[in-house]
PQR file of N, CA, C, O and H, with PARSE charges and radii, in Angstrom:
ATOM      1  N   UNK A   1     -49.450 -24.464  38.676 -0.4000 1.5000
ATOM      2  CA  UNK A   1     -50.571 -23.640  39.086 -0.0000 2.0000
ATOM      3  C   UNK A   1     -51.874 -24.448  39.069  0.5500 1.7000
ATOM      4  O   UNK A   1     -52.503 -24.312  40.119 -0.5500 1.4000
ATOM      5  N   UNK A   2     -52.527 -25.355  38.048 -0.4000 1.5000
ATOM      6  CA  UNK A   2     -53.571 -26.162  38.016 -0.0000 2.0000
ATOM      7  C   UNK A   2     -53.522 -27.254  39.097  0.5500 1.7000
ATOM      8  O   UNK A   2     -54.568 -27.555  39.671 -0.5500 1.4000
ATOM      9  H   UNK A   2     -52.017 -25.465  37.195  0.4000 1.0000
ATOM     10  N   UNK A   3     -52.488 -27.799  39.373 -0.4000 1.5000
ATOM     11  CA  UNK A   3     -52.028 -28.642  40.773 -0.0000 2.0000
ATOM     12  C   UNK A   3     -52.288 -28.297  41.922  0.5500 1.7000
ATOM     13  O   UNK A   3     -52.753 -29.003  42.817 -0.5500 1.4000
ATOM     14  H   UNK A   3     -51.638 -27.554  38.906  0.4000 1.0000
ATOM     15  N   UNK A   4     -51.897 -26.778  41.976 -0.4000 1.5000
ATOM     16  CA  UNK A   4     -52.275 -26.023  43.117 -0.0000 2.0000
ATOM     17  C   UNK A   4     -53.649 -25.987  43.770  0.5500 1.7000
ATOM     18  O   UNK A   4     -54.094 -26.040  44.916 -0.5500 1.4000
ATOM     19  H   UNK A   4     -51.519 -26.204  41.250  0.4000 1.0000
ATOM     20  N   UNK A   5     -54.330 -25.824  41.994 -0.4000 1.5000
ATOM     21  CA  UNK A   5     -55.698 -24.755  42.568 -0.0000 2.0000
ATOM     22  C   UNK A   5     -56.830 -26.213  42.607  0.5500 1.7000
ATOM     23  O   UNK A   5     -57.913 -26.205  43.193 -0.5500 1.4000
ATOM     24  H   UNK A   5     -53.969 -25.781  41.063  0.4000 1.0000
ATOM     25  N   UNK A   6     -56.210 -27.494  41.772 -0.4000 1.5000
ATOM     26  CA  UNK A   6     -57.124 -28.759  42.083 -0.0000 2.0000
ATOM     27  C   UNK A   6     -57.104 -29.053  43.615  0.5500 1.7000
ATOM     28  O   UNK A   6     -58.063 -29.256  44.360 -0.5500 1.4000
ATOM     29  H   UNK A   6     -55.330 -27.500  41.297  0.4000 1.0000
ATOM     30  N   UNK A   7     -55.413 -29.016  43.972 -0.4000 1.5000
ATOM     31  CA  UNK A   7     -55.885 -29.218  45.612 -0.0000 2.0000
ATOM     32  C   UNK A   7     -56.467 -28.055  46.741  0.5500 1.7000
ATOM     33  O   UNK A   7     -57.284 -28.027  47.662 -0.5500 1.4000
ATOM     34  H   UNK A   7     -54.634 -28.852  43.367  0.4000 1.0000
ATOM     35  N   UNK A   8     -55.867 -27.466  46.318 -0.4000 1.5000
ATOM     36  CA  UNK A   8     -56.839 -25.979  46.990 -0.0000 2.0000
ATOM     37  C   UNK A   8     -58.799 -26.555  47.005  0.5500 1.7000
ATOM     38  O   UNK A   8     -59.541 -26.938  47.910 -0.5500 1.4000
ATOM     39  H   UNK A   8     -55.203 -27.488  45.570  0.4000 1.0000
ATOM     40  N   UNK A   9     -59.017 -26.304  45.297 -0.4000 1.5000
ATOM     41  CA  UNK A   9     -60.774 -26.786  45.474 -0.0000 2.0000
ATOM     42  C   UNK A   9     -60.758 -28.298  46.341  0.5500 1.7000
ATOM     43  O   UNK A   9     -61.197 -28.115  47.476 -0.5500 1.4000
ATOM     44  H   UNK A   9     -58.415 -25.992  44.562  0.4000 1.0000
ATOM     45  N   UNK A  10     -60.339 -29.826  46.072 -0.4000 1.5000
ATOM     46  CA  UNK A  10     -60.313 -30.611  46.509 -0.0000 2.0000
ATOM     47  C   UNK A  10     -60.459 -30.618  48.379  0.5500 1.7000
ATOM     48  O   UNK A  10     -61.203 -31.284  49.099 -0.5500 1.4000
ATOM     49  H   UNK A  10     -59.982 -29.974  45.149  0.4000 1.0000
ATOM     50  N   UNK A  11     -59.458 -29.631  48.710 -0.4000 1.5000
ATOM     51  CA  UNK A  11     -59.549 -29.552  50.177 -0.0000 2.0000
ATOM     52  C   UNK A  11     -60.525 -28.752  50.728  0.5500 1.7000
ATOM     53  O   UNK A  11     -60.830 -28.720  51.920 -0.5500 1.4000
ATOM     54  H   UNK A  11     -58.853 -29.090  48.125  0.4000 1.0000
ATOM     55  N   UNK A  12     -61.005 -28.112  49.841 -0.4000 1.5000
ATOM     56  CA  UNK A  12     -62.364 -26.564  49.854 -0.0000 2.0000
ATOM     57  C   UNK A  12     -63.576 -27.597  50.423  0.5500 1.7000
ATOM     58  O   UNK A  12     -64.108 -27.657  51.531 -0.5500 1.4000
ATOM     59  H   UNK A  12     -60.758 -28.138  48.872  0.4000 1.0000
ATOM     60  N   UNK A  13     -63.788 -28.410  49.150 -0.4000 1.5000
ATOM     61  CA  UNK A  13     -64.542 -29.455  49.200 -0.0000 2.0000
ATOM     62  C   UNK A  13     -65.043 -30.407  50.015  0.5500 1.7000
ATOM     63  O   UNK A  13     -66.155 -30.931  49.946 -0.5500 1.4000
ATOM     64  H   UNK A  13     -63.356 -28.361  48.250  0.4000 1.0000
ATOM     65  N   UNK A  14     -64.021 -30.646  50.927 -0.4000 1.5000
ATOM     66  CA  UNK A  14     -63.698 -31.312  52.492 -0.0000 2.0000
ATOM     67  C   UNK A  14     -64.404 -30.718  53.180  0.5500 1.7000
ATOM     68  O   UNK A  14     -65.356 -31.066  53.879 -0.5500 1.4000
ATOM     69  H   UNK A  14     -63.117 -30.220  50.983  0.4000 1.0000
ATOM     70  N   UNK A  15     -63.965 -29.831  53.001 -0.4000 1.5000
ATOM     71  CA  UNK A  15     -64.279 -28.796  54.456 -0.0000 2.0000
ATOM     72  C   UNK A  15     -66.017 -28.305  54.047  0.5500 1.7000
ATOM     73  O   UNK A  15     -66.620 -28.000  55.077 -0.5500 1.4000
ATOM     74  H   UNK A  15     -63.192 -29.548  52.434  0.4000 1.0000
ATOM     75  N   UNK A  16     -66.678 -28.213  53.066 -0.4000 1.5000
ATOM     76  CA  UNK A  16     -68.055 -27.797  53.106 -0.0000 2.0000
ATOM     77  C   UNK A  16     -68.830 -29.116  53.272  0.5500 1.7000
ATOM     78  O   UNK A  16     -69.941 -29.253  53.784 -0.5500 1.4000
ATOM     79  H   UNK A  16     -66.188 -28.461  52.230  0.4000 1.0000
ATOM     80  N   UNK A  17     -68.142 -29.929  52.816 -0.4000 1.5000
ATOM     81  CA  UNK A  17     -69.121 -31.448  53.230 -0.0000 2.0000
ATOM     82  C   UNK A  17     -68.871 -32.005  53.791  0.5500 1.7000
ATOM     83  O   UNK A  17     -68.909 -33.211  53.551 -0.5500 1.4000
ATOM     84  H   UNK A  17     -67.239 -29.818  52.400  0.4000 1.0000
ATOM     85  N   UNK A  18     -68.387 -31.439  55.081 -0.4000 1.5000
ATOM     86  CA  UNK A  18     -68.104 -32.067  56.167 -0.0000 2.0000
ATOM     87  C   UNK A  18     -69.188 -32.600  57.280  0.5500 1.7000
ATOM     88  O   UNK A  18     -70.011 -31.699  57.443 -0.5500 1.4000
ATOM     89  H   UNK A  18     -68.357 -30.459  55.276  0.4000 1.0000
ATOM     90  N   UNK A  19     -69.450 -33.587  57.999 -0.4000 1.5000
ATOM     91  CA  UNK A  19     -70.544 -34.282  58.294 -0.0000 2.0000
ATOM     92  C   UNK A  19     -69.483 -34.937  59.797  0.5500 1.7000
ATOM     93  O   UNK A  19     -68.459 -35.606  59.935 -0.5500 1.4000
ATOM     94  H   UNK A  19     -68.781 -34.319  57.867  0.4000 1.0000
ATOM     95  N   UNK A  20     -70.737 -34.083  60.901 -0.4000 1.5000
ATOM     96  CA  UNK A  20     -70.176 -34.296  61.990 -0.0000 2.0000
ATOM     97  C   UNK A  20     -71.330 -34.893  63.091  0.5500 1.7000
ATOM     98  O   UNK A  20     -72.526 -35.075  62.865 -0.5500 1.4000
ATOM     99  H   UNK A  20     -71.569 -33.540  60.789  0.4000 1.0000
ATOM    100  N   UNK A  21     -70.712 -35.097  64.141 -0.4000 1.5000
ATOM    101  CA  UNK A  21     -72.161 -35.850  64.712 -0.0000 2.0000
ATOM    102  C   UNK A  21     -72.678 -34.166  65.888  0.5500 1.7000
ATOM    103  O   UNK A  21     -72.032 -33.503  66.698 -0.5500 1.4000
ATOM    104  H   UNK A  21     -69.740 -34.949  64.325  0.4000 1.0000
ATOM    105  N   UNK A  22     -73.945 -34.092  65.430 -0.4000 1.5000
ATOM    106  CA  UNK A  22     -74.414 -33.197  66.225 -0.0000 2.0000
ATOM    107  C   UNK A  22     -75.788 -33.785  67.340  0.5500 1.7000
ATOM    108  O   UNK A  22     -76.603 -34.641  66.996 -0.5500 1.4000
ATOM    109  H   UNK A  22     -74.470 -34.631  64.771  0.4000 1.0000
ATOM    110  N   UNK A  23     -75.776 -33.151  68.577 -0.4000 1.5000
ATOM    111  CA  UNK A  23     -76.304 -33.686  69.752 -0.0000 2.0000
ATOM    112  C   UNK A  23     -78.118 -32.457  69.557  0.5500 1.7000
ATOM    113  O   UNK A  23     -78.372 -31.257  69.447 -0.5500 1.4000
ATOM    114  H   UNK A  23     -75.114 -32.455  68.856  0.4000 1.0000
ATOM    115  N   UNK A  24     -78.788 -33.598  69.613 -0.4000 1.5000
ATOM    116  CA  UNK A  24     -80.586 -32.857  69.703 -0.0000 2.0000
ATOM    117  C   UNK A  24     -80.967 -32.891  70.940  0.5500 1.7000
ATOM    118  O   UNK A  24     -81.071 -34.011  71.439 -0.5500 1.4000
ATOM    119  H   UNK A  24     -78.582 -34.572  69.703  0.4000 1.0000
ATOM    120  N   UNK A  25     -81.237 -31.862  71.667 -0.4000 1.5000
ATOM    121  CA  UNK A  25     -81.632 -32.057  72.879 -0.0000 2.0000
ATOM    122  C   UNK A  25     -82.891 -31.678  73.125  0.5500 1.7000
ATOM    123  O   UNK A  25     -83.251 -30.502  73.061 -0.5500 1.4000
ATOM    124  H   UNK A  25     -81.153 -30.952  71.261  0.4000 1.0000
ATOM    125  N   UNK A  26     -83.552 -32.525  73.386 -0.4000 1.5000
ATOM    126  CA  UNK A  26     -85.587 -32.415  73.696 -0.0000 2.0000
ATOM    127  C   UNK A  26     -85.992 -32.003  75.043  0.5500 1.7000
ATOM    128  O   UNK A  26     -85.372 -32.476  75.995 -0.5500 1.4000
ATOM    129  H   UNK A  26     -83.259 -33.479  73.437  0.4000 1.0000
ATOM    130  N   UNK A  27     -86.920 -31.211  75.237 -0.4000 1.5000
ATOM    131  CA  UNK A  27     -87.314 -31.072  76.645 -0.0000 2.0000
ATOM    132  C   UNK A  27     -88.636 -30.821  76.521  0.5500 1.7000
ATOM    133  O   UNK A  27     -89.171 -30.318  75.533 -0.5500 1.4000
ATOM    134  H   UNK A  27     -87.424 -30.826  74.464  0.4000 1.0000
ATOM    135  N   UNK A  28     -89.495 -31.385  78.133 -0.4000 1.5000
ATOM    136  CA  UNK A  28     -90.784 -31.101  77.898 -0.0000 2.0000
ATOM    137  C   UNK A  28     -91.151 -29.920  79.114  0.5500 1.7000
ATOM    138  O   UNK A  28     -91.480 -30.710  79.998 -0.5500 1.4000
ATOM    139  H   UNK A  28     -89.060 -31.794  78.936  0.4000 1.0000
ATOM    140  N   UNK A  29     -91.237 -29.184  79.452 -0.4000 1.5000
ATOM    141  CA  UNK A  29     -91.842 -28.024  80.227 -0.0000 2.0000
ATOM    142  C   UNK A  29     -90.928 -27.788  80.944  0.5500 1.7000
ATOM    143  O   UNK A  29     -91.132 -27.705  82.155 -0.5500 1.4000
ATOM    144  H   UNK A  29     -90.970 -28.542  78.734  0.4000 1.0000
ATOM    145  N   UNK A  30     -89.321 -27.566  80.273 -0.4000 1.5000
ATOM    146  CA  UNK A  30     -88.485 -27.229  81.133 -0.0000 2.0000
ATOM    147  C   UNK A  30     -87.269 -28.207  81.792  0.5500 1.7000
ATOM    148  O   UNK A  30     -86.230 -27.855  82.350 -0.5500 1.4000
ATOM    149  H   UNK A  30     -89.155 -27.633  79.289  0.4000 1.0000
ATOM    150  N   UNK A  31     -87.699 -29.342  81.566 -0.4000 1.5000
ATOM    151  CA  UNK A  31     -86.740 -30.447  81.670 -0.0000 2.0000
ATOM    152  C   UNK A  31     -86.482 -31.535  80.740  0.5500 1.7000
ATOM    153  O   UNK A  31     -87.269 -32.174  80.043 -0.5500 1.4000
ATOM    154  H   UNK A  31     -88.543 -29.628  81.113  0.4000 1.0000
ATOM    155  N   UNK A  32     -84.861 -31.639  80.907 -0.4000 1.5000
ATOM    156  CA  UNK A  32     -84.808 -32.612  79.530 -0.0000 2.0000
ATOM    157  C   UNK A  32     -85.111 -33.838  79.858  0.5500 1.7000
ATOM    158  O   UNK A  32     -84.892 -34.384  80.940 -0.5500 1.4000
ATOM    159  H   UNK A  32     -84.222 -31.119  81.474  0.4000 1.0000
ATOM    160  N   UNK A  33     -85.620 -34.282  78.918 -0.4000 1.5000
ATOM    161  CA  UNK A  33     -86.253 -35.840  78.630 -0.0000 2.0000
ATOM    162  C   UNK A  33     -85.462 -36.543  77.557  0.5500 1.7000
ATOM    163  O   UNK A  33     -85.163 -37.684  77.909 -0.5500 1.4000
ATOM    164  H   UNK A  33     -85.797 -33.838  78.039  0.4000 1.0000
ATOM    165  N   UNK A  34     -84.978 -36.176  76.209 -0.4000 1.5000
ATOM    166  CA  UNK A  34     -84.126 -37.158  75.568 -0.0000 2.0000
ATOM    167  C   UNK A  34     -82.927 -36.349  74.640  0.5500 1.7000
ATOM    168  O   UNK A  34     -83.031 -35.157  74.351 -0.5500 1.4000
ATOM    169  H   UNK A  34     -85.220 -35.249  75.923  0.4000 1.0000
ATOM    170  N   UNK A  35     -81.925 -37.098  74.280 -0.4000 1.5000
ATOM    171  CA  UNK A  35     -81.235 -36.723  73.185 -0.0000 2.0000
ATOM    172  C   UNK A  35     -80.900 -37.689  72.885  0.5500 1.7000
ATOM    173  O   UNK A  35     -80.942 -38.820  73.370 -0.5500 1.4000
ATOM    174  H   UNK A  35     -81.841 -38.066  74.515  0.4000 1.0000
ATOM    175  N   UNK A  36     -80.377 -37.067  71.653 -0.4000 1.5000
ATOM    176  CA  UNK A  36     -80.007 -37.906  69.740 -0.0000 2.0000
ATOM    177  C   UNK A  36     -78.921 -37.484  69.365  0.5500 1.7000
ATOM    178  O   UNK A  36     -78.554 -36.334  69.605 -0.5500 1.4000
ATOM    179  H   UNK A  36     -80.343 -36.149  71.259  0.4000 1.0000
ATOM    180  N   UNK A  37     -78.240 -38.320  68.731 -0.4000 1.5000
ATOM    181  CA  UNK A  37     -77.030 -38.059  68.071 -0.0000 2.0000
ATOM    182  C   UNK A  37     -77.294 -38.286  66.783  0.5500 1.7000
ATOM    183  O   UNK A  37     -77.520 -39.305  66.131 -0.5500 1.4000
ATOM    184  H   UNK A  37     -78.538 -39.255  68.537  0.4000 1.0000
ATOM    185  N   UNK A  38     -77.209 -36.903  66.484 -0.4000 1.5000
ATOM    186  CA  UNK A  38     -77.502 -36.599  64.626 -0.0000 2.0000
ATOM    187  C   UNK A  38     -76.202 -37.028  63.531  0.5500 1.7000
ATOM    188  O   UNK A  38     -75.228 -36.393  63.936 -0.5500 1.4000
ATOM    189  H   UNK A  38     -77.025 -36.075  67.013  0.4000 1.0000
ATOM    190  N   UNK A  39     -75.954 -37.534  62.778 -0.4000 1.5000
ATOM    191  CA  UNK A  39     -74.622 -37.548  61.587 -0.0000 2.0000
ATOM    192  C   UNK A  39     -75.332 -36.759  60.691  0.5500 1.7000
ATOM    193  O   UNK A  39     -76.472 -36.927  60.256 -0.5500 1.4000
ATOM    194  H   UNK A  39     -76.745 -38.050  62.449  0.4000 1.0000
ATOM    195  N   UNK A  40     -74.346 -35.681  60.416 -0.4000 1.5000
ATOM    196  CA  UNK A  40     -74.563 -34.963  59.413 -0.0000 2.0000
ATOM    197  C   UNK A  40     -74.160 -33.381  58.777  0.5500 1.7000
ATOM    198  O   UNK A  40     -73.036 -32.973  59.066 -0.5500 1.4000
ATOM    199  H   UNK A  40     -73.420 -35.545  60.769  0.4000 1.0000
ATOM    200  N   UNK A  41     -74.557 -32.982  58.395 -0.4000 1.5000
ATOM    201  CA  UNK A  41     -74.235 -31.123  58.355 -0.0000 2.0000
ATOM    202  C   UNK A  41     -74.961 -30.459  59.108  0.5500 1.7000
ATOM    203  O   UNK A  41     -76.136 -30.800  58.969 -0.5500 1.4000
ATOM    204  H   UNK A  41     -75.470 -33.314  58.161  0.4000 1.0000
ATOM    205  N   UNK A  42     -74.895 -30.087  59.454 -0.4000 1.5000
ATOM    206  CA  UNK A  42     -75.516 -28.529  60.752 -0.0000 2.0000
ATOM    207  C   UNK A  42     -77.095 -28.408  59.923  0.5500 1.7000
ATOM    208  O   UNK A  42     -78.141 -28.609  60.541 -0.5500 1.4000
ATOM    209  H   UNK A  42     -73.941 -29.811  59.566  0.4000 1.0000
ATOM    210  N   UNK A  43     -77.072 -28.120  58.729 -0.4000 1.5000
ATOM    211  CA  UNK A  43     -78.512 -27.313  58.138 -0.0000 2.0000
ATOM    212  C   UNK A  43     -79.258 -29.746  58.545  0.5500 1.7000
ATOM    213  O   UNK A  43     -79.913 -30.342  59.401 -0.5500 1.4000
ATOM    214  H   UNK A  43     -76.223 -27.956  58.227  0.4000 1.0000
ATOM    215  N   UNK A  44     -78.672 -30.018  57.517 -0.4000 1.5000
ATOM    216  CA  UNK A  44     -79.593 -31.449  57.886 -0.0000 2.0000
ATOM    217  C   UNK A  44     -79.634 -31.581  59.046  0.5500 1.7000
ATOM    218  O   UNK A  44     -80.823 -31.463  59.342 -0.5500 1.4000
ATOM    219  H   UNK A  44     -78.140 -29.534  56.822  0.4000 1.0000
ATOM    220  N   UNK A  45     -79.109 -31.744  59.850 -0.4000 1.5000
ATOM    221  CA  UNK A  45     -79.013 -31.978  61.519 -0.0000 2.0000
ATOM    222  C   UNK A  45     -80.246 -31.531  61.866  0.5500 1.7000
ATOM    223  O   UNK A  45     -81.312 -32.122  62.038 -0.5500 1.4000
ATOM    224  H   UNK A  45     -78.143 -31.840  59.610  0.4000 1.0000
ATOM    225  N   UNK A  46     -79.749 -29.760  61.984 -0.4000 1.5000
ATOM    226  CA  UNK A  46     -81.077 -29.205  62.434 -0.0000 2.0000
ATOM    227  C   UNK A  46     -82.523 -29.319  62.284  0.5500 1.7000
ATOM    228  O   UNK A  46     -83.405 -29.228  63.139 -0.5500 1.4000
ATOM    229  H   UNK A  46     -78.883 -29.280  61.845  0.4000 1.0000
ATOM    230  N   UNK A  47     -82.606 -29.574  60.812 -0.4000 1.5000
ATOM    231  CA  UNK A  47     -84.110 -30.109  60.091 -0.0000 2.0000
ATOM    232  C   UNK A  47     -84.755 -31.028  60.828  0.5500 1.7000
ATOM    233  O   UNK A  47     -85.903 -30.866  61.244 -0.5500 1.4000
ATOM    234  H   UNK A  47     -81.890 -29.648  60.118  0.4000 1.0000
ATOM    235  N   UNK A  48     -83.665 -32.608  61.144 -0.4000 1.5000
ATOM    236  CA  UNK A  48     -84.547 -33.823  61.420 -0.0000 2.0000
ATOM    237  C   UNK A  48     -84.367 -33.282  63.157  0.5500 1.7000
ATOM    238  O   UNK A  48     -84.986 -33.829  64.069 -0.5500 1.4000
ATOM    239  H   UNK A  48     -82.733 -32.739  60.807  0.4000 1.0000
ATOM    240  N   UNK A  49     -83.760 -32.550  63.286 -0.4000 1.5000
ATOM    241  CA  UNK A  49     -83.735 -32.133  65.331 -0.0000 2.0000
ATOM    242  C   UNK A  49     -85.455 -31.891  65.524  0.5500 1.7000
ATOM    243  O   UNK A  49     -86.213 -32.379  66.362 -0.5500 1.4000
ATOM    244  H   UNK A  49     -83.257 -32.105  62.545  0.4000 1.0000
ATOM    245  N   UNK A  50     -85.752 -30.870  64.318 -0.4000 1.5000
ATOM    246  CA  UNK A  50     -86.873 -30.048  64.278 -0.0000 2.0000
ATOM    247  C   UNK A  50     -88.168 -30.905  64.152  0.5500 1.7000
ATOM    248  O   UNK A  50     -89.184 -30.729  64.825 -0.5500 1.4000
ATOM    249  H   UNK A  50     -85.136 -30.473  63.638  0.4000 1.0000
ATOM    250  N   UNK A  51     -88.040 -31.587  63.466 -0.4000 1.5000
ATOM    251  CA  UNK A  51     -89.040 -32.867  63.274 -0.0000 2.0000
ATOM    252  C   UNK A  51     -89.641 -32.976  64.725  0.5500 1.7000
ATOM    253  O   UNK A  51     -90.828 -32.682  64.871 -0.5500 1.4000
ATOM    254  H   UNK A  51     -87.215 -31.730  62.919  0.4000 1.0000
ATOM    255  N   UNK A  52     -88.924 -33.362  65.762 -0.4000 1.5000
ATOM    256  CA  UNK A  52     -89.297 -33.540  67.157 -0.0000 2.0000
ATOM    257  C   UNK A  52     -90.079 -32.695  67.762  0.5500 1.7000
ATOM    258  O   UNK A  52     -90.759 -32.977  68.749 -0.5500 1.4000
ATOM    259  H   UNK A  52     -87.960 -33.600  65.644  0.4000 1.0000
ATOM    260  N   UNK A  53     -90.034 -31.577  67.197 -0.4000 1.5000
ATOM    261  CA  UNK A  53     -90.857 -30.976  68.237 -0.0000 2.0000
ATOM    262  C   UNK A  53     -92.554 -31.123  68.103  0.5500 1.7000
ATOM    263  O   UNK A  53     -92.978 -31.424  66.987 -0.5500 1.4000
ATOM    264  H   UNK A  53     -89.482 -31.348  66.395  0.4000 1.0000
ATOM    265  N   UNK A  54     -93.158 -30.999  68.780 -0.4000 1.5000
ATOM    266  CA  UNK A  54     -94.577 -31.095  69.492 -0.0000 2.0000
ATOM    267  C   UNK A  54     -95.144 -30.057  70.183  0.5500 1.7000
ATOM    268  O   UNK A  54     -94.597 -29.284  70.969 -0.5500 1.4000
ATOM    269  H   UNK A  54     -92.814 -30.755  69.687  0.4000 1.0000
ATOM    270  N   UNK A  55     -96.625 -30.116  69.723 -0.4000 1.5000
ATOM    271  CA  UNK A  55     -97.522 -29.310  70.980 -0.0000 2.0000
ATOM    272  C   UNK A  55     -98.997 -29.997  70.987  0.5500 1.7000
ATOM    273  O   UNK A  55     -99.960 -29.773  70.253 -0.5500 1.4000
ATOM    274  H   UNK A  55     -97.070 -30.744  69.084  0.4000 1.0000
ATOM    275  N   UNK A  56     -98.864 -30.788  71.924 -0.4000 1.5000
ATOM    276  CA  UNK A  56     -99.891 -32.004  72.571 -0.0000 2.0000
ATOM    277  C   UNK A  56    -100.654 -31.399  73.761  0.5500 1.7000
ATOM    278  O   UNK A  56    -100.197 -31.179  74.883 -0.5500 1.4000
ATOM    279  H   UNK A  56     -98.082 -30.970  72.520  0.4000 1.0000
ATOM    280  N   UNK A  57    -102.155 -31.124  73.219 -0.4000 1.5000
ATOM    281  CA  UNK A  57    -102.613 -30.757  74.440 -0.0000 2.0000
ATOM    282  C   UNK A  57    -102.164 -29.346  75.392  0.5500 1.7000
ATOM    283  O   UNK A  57    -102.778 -29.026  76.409 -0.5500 1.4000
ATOM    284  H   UNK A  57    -102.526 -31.303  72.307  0.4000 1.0000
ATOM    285  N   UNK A  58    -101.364 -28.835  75.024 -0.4000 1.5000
ATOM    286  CA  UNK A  58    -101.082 -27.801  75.604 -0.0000 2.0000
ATOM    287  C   UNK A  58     -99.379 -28.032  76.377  0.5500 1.7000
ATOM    288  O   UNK A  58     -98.703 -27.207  76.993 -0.5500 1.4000
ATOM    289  H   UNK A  58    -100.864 -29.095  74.197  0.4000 1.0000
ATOM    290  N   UNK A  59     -99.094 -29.422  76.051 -0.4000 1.5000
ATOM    291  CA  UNK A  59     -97.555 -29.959  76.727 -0.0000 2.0000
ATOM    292  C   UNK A  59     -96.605 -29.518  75.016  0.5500 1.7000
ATOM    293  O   UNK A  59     -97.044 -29.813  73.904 -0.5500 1.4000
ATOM    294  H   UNK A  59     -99.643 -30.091  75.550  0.4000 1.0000
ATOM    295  N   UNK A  60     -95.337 -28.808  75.273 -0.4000 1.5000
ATOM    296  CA  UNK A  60     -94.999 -28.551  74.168 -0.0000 2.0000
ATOM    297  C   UNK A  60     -93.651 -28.914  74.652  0.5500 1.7000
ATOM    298  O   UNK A  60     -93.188 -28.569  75.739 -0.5500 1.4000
ATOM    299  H   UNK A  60     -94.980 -28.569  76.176  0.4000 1.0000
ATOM    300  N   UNK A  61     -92.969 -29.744  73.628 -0.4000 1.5000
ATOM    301  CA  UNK A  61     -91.431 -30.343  73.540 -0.0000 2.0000
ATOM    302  C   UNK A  61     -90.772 -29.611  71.845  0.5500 1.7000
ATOM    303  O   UNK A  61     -91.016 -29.557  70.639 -0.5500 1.4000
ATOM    304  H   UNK A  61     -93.345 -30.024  72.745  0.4000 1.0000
ATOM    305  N   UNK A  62     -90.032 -29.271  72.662 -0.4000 1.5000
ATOM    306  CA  UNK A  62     -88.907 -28.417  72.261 -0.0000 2.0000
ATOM    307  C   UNK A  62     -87.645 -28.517  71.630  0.5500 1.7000
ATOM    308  O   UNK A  62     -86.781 -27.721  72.000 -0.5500 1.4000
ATOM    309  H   UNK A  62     -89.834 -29.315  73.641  0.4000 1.0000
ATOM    310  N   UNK A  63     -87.374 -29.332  70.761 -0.4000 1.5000
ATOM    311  CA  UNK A  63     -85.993 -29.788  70.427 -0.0000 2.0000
ATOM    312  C   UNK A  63     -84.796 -28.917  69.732  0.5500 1.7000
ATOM    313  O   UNK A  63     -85.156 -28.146  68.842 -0.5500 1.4000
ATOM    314  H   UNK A  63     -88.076 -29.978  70.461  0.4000 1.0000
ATOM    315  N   UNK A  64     -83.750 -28.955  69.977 -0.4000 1.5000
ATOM    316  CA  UNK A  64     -82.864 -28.331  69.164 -0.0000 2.0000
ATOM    317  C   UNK A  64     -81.435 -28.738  69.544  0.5500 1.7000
ATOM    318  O   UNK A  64     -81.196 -29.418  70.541 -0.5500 1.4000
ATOM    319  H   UNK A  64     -83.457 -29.581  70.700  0.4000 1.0000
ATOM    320  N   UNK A  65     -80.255 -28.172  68.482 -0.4000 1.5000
ATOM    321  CA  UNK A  65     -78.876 -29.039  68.203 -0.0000 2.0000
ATOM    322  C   UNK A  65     -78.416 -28.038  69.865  0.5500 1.7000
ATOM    323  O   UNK A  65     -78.833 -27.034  70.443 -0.5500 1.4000
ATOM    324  H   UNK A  65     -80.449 -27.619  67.672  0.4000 1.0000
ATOM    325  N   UNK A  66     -77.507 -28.913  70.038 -0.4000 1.5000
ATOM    326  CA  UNK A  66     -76.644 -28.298  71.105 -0.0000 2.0000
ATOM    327  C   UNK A  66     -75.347 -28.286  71.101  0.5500 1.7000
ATOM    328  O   UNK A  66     -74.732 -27.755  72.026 -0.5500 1.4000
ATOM    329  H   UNK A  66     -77.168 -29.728  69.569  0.4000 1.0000
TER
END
């Protein structure tokens, strides 16, 4: 039973820290201009996606995971 439930958590474990490559896609007034390939978890991913965005002058770029 302790064999069981070490690999049970062990594989639990896998699976929540799992770190995948996620795609940031930027656009400036409607058209895309760049993407990034993020490594990481979905919540980090999203954070440094977010970093990107801008509002310059009234030109606003937009980033987010896709």
């Amino acid at each position: 039973m302790k064999k069981a439930l070490l690999v049970f958590g062990f594989g639990l474990f896998l699976l929540v820290s799992c770190q995948k490559d996620y795609t940031c896609t930027c656009q400036i007034s409607g058209q895309t201009t760049e993407t990034i390939t993020i490594r990481g978890t979905k919540k980090n991913a999203t954070a440094a996606c977010d970093l990107n965005d801008a509002n310059i002058l009234g030109v606003v770029q937009d980033c987010s995971i896709q």
